[in-house]
C-alpha positions as CSV (number, residue, x, y, z in Angstrom):
1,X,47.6,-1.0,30.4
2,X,48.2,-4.2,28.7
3,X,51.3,-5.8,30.0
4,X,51.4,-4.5,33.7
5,X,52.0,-7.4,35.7
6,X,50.9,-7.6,39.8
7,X,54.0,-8.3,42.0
8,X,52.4,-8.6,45.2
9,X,49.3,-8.0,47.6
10,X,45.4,-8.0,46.1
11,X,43.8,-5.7,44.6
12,X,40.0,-5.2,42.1
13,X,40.1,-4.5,38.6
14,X,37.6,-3.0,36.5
15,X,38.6,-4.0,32.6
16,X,36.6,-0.9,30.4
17,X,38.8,-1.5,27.2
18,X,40.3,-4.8,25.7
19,X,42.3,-5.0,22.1
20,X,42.5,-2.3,20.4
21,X,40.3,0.0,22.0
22,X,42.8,0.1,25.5
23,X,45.3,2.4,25.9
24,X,48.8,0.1,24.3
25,X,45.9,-0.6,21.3
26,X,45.1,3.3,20.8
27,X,49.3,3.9,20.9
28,X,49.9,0.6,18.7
29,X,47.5,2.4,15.9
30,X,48.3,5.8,16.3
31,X,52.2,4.4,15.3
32,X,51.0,2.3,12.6
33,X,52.6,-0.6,14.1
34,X,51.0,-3.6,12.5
35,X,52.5,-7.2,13.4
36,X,54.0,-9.2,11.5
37,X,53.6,-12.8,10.8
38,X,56.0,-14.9,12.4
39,X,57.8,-17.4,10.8
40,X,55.2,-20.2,11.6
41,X,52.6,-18.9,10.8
42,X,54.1,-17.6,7.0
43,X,54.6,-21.5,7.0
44,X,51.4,-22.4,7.9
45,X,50.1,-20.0,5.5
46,X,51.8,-22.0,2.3
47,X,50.9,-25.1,3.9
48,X,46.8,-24.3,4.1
49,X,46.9,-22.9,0.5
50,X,48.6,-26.1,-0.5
51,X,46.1,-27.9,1.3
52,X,43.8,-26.0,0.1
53,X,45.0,-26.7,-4.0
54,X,44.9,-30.2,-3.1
55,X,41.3,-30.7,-2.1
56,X,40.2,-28.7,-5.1
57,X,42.1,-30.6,-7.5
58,X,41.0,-33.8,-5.9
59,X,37.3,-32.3,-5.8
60,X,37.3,-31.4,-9.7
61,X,38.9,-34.9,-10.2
62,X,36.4,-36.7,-8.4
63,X,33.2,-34.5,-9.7
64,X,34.7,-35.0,-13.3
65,X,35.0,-38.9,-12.7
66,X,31.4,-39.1,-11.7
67,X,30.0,-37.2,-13.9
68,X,31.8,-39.1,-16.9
69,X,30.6,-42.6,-15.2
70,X,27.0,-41.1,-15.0
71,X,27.1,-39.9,-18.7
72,X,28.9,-43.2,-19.5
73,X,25.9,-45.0,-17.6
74,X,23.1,-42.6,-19.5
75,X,24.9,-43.4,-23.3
76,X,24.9,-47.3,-22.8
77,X,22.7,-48.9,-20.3
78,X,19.7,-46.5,-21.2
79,X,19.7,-44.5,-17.9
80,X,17.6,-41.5,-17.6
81,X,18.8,-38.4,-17.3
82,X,18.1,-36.6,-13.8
83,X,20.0,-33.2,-12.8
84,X,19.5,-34.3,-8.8
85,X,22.1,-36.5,-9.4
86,X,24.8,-34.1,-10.8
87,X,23.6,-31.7,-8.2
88,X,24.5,-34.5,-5.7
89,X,27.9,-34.7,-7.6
90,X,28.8,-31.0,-7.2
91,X,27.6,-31.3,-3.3
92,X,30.3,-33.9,-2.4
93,X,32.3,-31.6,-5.0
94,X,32.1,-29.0,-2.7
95,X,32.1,-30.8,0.8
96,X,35.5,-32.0,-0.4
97,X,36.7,-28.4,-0.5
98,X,35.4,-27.4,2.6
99,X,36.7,-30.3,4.1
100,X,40.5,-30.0,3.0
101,X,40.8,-26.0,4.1
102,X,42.1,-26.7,7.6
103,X,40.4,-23.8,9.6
104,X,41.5,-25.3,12.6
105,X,45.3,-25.2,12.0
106,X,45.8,-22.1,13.3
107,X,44.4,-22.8,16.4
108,X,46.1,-25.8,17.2
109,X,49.1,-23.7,16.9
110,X,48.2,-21.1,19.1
111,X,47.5,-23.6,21.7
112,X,49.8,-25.3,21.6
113,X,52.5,-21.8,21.9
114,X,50.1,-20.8,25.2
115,X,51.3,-24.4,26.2
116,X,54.8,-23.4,25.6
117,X,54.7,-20.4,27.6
118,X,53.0,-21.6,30.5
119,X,55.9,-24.1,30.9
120,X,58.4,-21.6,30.2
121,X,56.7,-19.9,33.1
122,X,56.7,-23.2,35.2
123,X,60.4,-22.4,35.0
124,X,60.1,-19.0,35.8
125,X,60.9,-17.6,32.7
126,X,58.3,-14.8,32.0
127,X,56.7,-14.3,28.3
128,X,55.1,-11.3,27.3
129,X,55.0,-12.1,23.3
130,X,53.4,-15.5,22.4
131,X,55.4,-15.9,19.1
132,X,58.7,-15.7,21.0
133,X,58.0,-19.2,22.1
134,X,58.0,-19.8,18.2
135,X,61.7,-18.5,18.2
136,X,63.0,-19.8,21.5
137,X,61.4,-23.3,20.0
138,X,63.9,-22.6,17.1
139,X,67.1,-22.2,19.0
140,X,69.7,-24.5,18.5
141,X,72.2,-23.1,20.8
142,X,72.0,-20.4,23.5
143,X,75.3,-18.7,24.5
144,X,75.1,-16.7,28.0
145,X,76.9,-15.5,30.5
146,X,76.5,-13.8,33.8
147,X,78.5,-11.1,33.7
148,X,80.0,-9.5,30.3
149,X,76.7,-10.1,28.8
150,X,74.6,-8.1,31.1
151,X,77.2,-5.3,31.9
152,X,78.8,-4.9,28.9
153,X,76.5,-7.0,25.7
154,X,79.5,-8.0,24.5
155,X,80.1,-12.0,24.2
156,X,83.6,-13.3,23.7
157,X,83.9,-17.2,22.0
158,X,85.8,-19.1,23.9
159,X,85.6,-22.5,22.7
160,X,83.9,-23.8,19.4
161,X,83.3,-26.8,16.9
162,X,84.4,-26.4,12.6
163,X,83.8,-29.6,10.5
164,X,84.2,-31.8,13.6
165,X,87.6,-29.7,14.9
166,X,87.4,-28.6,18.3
167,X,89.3,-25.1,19.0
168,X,89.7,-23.8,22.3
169,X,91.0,-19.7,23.2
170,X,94.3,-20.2,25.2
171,X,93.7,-18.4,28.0
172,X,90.4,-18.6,29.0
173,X,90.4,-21.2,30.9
174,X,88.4,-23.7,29.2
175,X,89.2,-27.3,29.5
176,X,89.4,-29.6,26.3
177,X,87.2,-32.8,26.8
């Protein structure tokens, strides 16, 4: 079952079923569960289609700039006409295209989150969902306790910072710097 972890001791494994076709897949589809898209990668989403706009506006610029200079060429100096050449034309037209869609973006993202949860792990912090390193990368602030959090999940705020005022809960025993 996907997500069993090994505490201790050895052991052999035969894997028969990976994805959807093991047991946490056959349950995820028999829900319906589908995932959603975390926040980076709805962002990286808009950023390859803008990418992607880019190269083809810069393609149909360039392809209509050659073709004019050709034509231009054909009308005054006496050129002959060839259709290789505006084949050619639409060719770069095209590798331009291909070139701007960044198929590897993706990728580098997903890496780079493994990354993040290995050395989240290094500090023996254990990550079962990849994209939680997306949202842990987000955090600004992280409020914890050891006690009323994890007996009760109720936090209390103690001391904070509005427009650049300090305020500190009498009481609590919370020193002002």
């Amino acid at each position: 079952i996907s997500g069993t972890l090994l505490e201790d001791g050895a052991g052999k494994l035969l894997v028969v079923a990976v994805g959807v076709k093991s047991q946490q897949g056959v349950l995820k589809e028999a829900l319906g569960e589908e995932a959603e898209d975390t926040p980076l990668q709805v962002h990286l989403a808009v950023l390859a289609d803008d990418i992607s706009k880019v190269g083809g506006f810069v393609a149909g610029l360039l392809l209509g700039g050659l073709i004019l200079k050709e034509i231009i060429l054909t009308l005054t100096e006496g050129k002959e006409f060839n259709i290789a050449i505006y084949l050619r034309f639409i060719i770069v037209a095209i590798t331009i295209i291909v070139v701007a869609i960044p198929e590897g973006l993706p990728l580098a993202v997903t890496i780079s989150l493994a990354f993040s949860m290995k050395a989240m792990m290094n500090d023996n912090c254990l990550v079962r969902v990849l994209a939680s390193c997306e949202t842990m990368g987000g955090a600004t602030a992280i409020c914890s306790d050891k006690t009323g959090t994890l007996t009760t999940n109720v936090m209390t705020v103690v001391q904070g910072l509005i427009n650049e005022e300090e305020f500190v809960i009498s009481g609590t025993g919370v020193n002002v710097r």
